[in-house]
C-alpha positions as CSV (number, residue, x, y, z in Angstrom):
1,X,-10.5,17.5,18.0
2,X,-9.0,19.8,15.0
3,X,-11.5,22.3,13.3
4,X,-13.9,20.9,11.8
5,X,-15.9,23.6,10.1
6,X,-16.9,22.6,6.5
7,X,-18.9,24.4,3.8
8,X,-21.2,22.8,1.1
9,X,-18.3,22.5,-1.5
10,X,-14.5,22.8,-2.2
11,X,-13.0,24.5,-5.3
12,X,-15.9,25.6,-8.1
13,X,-17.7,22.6,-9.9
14,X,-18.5,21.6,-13.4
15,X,-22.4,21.1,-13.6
16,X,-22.6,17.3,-14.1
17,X,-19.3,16.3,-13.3
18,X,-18.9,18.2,-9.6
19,X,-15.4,18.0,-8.9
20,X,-14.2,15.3,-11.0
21,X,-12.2,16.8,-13.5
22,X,-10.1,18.8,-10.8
23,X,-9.3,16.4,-8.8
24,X,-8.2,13.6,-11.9
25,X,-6.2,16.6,-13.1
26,X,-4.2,17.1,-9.8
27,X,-5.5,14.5,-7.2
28,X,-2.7,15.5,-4.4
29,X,-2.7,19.7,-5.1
30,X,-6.4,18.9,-5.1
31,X,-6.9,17.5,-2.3
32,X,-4.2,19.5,-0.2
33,X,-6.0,22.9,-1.4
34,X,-9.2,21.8,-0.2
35,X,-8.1,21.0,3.0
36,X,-6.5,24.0,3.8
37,X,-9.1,26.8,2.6
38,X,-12.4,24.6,3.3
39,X,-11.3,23.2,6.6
40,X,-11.1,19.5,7.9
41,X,-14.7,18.2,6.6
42,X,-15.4,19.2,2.8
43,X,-17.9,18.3,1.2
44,X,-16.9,17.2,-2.7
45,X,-19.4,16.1,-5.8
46,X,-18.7,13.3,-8.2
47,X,-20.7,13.1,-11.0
48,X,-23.8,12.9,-8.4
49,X,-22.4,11.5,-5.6
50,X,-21.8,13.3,-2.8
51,X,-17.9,12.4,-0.9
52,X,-16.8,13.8,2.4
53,X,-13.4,15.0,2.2
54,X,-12.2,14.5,6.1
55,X,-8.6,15.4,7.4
56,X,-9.6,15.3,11.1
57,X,-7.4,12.9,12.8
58,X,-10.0,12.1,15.4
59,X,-13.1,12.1,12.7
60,X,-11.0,9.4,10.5
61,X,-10.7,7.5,13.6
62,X,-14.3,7.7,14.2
63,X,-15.0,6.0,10.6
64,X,-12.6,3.5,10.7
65,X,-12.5,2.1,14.2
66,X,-15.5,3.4,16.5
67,X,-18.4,3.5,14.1
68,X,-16.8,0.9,11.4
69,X,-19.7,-1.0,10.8
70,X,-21.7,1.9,9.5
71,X,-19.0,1.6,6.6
72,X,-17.5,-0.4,3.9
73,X,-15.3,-0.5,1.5
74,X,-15.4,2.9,-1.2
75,X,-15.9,3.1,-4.5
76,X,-12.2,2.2,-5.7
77,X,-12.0,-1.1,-4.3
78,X,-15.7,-2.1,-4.8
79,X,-15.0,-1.2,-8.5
80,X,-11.9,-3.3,-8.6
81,X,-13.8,-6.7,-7.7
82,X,-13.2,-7.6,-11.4
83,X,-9.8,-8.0,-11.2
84,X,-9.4,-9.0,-7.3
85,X,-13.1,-10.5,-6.7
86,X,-13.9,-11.2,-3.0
87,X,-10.9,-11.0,-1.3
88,X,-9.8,-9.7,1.7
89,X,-9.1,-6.3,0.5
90,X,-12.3,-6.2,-1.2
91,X,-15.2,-8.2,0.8
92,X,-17.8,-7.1,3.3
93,X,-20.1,-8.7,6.4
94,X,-19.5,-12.3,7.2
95,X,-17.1,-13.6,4.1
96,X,-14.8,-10.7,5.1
97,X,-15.4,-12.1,8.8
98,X,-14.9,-15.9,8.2
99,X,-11.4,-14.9,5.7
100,X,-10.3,-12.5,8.3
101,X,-10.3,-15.4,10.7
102,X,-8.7,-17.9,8.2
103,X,-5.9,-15.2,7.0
104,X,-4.7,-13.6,9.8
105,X,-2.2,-17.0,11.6
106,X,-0.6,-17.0,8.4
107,X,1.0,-13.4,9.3
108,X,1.8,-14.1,12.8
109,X,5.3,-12.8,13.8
110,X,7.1,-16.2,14.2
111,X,5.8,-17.5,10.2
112,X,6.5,-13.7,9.7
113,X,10.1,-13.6,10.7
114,X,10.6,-17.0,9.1
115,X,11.0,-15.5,5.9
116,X,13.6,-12.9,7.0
117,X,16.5,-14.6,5.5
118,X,14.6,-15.7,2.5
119,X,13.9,-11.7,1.8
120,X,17.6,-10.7,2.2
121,X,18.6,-13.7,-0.2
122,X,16.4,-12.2,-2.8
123,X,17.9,-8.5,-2.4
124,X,21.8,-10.3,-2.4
125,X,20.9,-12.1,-5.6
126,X,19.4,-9.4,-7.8
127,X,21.8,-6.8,-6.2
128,X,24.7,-9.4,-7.0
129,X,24.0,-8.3,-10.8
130,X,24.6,-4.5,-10.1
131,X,28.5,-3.2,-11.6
132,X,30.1,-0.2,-9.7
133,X,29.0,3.1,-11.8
134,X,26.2,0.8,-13.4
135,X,22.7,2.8,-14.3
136,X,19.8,1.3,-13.0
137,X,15.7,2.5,-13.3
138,X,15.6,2.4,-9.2
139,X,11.3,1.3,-9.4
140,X,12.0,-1.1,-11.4
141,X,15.1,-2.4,-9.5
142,X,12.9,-2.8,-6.4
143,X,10.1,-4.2,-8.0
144,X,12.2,-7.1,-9.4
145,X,13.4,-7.6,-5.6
146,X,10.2,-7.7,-4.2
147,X,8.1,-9.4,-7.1
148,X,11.0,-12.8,-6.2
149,X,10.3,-11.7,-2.6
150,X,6.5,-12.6,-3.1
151,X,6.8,-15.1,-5.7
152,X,8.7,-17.6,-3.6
153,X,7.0,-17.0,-0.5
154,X,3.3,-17.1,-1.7
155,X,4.1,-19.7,-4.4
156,X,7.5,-21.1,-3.2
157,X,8.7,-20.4,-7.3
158,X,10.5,-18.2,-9.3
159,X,9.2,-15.4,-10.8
160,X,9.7,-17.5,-13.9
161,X,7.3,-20.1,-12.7
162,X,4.4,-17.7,-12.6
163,X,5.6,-15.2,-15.0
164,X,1.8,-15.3,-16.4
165,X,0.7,-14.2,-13.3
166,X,3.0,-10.8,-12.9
167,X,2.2,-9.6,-16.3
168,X,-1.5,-9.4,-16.0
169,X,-1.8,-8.3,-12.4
170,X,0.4,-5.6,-13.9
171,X,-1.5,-5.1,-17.2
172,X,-4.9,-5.6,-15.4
173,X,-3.8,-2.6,-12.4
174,X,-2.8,-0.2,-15.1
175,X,-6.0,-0.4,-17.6
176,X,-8.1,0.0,-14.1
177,X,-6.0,3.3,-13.1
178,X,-7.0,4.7,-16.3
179,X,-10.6,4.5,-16.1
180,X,-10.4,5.8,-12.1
181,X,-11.8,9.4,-13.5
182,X,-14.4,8.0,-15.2
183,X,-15.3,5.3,-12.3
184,X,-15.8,7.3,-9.5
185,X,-18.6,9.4,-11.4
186,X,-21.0,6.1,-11.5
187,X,-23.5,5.4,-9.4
188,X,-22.6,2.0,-6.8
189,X,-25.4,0.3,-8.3
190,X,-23.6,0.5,-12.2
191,X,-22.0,-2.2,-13.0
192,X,-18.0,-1.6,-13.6
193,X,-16.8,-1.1,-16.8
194,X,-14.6,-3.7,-17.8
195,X,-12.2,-2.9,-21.0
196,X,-11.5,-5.8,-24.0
197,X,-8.0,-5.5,-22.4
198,X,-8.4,-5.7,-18.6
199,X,-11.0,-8.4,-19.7
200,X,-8.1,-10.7,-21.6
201,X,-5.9,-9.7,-18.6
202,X,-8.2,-10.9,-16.1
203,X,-9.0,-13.9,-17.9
204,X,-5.0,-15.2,-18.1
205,X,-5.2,-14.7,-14.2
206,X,-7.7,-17.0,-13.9
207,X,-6.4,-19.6,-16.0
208,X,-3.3,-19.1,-14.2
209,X,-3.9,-19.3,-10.6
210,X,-6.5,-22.3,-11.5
211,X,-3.5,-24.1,-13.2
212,X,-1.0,-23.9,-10.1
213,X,-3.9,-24.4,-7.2
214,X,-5.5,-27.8,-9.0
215,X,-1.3,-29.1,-9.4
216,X,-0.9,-28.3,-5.2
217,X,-4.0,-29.4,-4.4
218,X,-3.2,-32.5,-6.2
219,X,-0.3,-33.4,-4.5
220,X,-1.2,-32.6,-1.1
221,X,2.2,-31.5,0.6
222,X,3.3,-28.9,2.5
223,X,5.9,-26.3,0.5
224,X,6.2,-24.2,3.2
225,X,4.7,-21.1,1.5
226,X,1.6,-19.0,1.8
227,X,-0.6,-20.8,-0.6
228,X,0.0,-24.2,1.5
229,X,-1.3,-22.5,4.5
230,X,-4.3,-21.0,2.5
231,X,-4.9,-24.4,1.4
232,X,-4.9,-25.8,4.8
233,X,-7.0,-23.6,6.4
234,X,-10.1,-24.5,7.6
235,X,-13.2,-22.6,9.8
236,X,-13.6,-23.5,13.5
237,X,-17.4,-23.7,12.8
238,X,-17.6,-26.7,9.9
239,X,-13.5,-26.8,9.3
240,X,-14.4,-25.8,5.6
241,X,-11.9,-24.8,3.4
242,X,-11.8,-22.0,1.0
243,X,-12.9,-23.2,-2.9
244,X,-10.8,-22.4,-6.0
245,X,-12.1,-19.3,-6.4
246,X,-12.1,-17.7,-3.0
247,X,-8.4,-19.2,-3.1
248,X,-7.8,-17.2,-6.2
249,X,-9.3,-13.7,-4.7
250,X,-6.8,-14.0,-1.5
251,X,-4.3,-14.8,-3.7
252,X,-4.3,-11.9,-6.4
253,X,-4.7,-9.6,-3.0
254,X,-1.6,-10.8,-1.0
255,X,0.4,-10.4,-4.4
256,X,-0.6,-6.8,-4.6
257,X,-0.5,-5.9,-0.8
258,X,3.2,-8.0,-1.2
259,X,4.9,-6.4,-3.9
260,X,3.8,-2.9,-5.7
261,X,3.4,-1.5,-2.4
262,X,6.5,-2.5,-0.9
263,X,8.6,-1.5,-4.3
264,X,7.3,1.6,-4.0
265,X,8.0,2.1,-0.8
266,X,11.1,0.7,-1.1
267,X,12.0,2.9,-4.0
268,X,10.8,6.3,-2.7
269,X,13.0,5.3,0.2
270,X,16.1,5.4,-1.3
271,X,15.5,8.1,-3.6
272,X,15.1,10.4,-0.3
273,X,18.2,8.5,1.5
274,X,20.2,9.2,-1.6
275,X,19.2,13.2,-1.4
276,X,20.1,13.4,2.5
277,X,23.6,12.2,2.8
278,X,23.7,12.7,6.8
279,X,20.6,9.6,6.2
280,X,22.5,7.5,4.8
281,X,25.3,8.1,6.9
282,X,23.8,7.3,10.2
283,X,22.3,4.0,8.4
284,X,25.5,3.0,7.4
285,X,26.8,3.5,10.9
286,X,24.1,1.7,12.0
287,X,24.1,-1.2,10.0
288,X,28.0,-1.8,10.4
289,X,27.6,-1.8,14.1
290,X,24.2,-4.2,14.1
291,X,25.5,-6.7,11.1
292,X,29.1,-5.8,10.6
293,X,28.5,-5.1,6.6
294,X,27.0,-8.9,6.4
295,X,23.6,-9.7,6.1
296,X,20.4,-8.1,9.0
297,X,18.4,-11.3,10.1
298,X,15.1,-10.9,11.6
299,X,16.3,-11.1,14.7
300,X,18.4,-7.7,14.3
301,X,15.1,-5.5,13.5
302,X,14.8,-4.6,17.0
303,X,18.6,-2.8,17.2
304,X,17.8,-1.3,13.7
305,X,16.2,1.6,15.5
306,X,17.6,4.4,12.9
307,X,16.6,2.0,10.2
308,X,12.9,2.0,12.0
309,X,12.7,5.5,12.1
310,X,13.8,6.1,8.6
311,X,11.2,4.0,6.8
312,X,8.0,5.3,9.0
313,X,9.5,8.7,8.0
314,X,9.1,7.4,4.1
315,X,6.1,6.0,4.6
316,X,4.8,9.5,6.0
317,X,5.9,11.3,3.3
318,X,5.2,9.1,0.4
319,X,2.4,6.9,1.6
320,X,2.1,4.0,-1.3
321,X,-1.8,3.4,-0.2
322,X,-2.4,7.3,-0.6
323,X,-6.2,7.6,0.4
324,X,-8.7,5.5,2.1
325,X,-12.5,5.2,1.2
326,X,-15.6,4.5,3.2
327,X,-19.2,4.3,1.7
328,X,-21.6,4.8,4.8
329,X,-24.1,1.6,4.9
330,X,-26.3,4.1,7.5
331,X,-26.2,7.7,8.2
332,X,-23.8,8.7,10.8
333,X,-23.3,11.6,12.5
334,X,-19.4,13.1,11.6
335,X,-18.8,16.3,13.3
336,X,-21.1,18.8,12.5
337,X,-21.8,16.9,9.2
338,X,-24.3,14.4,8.8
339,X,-23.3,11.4,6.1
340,X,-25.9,10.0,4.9
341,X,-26.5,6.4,2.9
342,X,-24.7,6.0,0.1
343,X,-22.2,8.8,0.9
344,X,-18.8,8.6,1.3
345,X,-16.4,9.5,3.7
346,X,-12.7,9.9,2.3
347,X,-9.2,10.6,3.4
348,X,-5.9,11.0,2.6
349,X,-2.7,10.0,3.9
350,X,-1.0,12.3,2.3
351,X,-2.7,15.1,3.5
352,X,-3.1,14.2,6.6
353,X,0.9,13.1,7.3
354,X,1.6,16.5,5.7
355,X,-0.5,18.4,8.0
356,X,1.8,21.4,10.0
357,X,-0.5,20.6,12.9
358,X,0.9,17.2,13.6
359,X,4.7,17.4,12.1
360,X,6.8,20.4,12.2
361,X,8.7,20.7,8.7
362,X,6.3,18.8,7.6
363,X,7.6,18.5,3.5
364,X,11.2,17.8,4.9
365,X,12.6,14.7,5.4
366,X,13.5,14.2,9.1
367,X,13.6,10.7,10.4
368,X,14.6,11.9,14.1
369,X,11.1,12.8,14.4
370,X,10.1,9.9,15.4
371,X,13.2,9.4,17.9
372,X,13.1,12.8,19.7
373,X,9.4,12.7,21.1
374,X,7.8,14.9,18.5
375,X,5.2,12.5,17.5
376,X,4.6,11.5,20.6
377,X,1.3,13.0,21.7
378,X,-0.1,13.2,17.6
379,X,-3.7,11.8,17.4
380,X,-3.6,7.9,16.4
381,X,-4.7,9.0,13.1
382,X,-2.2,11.5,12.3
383,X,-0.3,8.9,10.7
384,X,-1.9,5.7,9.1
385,X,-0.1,4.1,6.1
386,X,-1.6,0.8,6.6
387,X,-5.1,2.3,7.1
388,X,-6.6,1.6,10.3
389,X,-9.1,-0.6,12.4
390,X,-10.6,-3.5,11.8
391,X,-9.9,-3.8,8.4
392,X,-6.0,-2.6,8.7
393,X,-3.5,-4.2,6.3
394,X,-3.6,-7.7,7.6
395,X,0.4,-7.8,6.3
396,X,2.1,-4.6,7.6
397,X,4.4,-6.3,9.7
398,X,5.5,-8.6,6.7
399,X,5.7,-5.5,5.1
400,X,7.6,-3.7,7.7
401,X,10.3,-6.3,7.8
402,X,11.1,-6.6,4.8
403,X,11.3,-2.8,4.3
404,X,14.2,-2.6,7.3
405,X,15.7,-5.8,6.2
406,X,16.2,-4.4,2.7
407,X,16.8,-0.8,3.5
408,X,19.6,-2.2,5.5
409,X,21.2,-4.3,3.2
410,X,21.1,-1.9,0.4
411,X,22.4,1.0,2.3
412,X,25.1,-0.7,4.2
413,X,26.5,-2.6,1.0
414,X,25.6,0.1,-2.0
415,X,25.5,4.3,-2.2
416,X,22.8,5.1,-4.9
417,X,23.4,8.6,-6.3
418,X,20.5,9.9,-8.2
419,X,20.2,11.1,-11.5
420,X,20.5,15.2,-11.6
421,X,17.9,15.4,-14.4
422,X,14.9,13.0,-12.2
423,X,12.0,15.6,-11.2
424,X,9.5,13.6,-8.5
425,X,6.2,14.4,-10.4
426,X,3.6,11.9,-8.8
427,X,1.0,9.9,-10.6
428,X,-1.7,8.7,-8.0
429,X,-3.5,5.6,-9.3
430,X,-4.4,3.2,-7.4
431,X,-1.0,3.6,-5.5
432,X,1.5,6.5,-5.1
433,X,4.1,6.1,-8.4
434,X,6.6,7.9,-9.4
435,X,5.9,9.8,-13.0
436,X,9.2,9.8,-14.5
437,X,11.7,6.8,-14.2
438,X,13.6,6.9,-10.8
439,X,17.1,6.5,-12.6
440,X,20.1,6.0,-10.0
441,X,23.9,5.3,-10.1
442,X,24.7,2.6,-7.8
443,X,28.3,2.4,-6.3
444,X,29.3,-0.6,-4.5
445,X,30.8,-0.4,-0.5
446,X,34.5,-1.4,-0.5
């Protein structure tokens, strides 16, 4: 186990607010300064609620896998139940149980790697569009990519189709980020504060997604997408379905697990291929000995090894799920700190992943480090971008696959060159987003 001395608090507090303002100033420099000068267990105030900053490998483990049921979910996603209600990112005790059970065949790796081709389709159309020397916004490129992605494989339709549904996820997400600072200073028992605006936002969801699940369950057939298997699934207990609200909750949650994240991901990706030349070169080698410059199918993601490497190497670096909360349900012991009810225990990917003790160079891109043995002997929890546990992402491996099959494709067929005037300043919401527009020259492979 790392050190894990810890003293009562990190950087000085305001009075009433503790630590709040500090940390919604500069969340990452935050974070990262605490950890180094207060050790791996710190103990941080908001407003009056006592948070356990933990960058332990072996003490995160601890919380999310050995003594998990001592937790659940922290304050950010309990207060975001307005927008994504009881779903699986959100629920607790037996619902989260009896979903669990229902969600998880839908992301087994043959329905997983059914969609392969389906993915790459959506990256050759959109990238189709893209002249030699054109200047694109590289976020926003991605996200149009894997917003089709999700569209036609939760909803087989076009983004068209559900345009509704797009706009105020994204509306809805960016009026919550806002109020983050002011959230985490309540109480768990205050109710959340929910804005005119995230209100009319939430409300078009629900019309919405009530709209498109009455029409399928209407006409009773089988379109080969997520929602059909959602609607088809039933408990072994009473083989009960889910109603039209519980079908609503999963759904908003496997749009946003499906698409910002992956964008991001997706995006921060090239943006550090495009800055490391000998990357791209070895993915280009890689690709045209794998595919030939065609098109990766599923069944390549195994010889994409390089590919692999590089996108667990983004994923350590810029994390799009960036911390991970747990409220203690019962007081557990955490090192030499005891967590008490009500508390919470919180960590941070990007601390942690950054952390000299498990990754030499740790700011530098290096994606051999997962191929020469380095990593080898880390703690399990030196590296967790899909969280951890039970309640780890239910769709990494969708997620994975589509970030090497896209990865791939883009590299082998385009070189993006980024803009000399785009400076990388973060903005940590909800999710890890670039500040400033990601703006990128694309130059098509002859």
């Amino acid at each position: 186990m790392a050190n894990t001395t810890q003293r009562l608090v990190a950087p000085p507090q305001a009075m009433l607010a503790g630590h709040v303002w500090s940390f919604s100033r500069d969340p990452l420099g935050f974070l990262t300064a605490a950890a180094k000068d207060y050790g791996d267990v710190v103990r941080l105030k908001f407003g009056g609620r006592t948070t356990w900053f933990v960058s332990d490998p072996a003490l995160i483990h601890q919380v999310l896998v050995q003594d998990w049921r001592k937790f659940e979910k922290g304050t950010g996603l309990k207060r975001s139940k307005p927008l994504f209600g009881n779903g699986l990112l959100t629920s607790e005790g037996e619902l989260w149980r009896r979903q669990h059970k229902l969600i998880m065949p839908i992301f087994h790796r043959e329905r997983v790697e059914s969609y392969g081709a389906m993915m790459v389709d959506e990256a050759e159309s959109c990238t189709g569009l893209w002249k030699t020397g054109a200047h694109i916004d590289l976020l926003e490129a991605t996200t149009t990519i894997t917003l089709r992605i999700v569209m036609r494989t939760l909803f087989n339709a076009e983004p068209g189709d559900t345009l509704t549904i797009s706009e105020a996820v994204e509306c809805a997400q960016a009026e919550f980020a806002r109020s983050i600072p002011f959230i985490i200073m309540l109480p768990s028992w205050v109710p959340t504060p929910v804005t005119p605006r995230l209100r009319r936002a939430i409300n078009k969801l629900d019309d919405a997604i009530e709209r498109l699940i009455t029409v399928r369950r209407s006409e009773g057939s089988d379109h080969g997408d997520l929602l059909s298997l959602l609607l088809a699934a039933r408990d072994d207990e009473n083989q009960q379905g889910m109603d039209n609200k519980q079908l609503r909750d999963e759904l908003l949650t496997l749009f946003l697990a499906g698409h910002e994240t992956t964008a991001l991901a997706l995006a921060w990706g090239l943006m550090l291929i495009a800055q490391h030349p000998e990357v791209e070169a070895k993915l280009v080698e890689e690709a045209d000995r794998v595919f030939g410059r065609g098109r990766p199918a599923a069944s390549d993601r195994p010889a994409l090894i390089y590919t692999a490497a590089v996108i667990q190497e983004v994923l350590r670096l810029y994390p799009p799920a960036w911390s991970v909360g747990r409220e203690a349900i019962d007081t557990c012991q955490l090192g030499d700190v005891q967590v008490r009810r009500g508390e919470v225990a919180f960590f941070s990917q990007w601390v942690v992943h950054r952390d000299a003790r498990w990754f030499y160079d740790p700011a530098e891109f290096i994606p051999e480090r997962w191929l020469n043995g380095s990593t080898a002997d880390n703690p399990k929890f030196a590296y967790f971008p899909f969280g951890g546990g039970p309640r780890v992402c239910i769709g990494s491996q969708f997620a994975l696959m589509e970030l090497v099959l896209l990865i791939s494709y883009m590299t082998a067929h385009f070189r993006f060159s980024l803009s000399p005037q785009f400076v990388p300043d973060l903005y940590p919401a909800i999710t890890l987003r670039p500040l400033h527009p990601m703006m990128m020259t694309v130059t098509a492979r002859t």
